[in-house]
N, C-alpha and C positions, 0 to 999 in steps of 0.2 A: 437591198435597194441599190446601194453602191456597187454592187456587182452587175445587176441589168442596166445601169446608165454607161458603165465603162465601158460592158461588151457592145451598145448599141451606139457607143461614142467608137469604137475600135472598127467597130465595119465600118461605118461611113468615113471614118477619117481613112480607109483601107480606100475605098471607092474611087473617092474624090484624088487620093494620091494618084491612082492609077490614071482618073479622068484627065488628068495635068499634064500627061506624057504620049509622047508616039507608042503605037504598038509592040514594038522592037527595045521600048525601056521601060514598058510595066514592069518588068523583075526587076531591075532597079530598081526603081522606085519603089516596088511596096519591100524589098529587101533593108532599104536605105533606112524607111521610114519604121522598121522594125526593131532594125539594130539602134537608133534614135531613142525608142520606145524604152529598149529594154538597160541601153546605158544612163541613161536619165531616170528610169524608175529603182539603179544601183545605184547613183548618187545622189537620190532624195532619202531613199532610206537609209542611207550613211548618213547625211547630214543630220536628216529628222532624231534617230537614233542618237548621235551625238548631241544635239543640241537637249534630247529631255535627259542624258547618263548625266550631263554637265550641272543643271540645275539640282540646288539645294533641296526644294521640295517638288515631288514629283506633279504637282498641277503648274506649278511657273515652267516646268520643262513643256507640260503639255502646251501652254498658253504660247512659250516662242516655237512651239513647233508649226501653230496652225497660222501665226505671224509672218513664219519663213514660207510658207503652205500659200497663201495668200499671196507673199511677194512674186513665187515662182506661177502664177496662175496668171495674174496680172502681166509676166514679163511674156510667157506665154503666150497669152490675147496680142499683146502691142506688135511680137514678132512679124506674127503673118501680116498684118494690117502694115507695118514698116516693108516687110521684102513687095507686098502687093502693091504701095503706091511708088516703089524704086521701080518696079517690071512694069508700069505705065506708064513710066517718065519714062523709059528705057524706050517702046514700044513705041511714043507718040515722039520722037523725035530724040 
């Protein structure tokens, strides 16, 4: 099930990068937003990894894993929603 929400969360987030740019900076952009992808999905599972080797019993590691899982989803969500209302202030004067 986590595997058909990501890959159907990966096209469209693919799409819409490209929709966002001139024709001449698609490869940019879906290159940008790959390497993005792929360095952030290296340092979740560094962190995630570290955080359950760290704990004493292996369910309190689980439990700050999905805590930190949580924080980085949330920070996540805020970003676009933060650069989207700076490139409308930007745009409207």
């Amino acid at each position: 099930m986590l595997g058909l929400s990501f890959g159907l969360l990966f096209t469209v987030s693919t799409i819409g990068a490209q929709q966002l740019v001139e024709a001449h900076q698609k490869g940019i952009s879906t290159s940008l937003q790959l390497f993005a992808r792929n360095i952030g999905t290296a340092v979740s599972v560094t962190v995630m990894g570290s955080i359950v080797t760290k704990a004493d019993v292996f369910y309190t590691g689980i439990h700050g894993m999905f805590v930190y899982g949580l924080i980085a989803t949330l920070v996540a969500f805020a970003v676009p929603l933060a650069i989207r209302s700076v490139r409308e202030e930007s745009l409207s004067g």
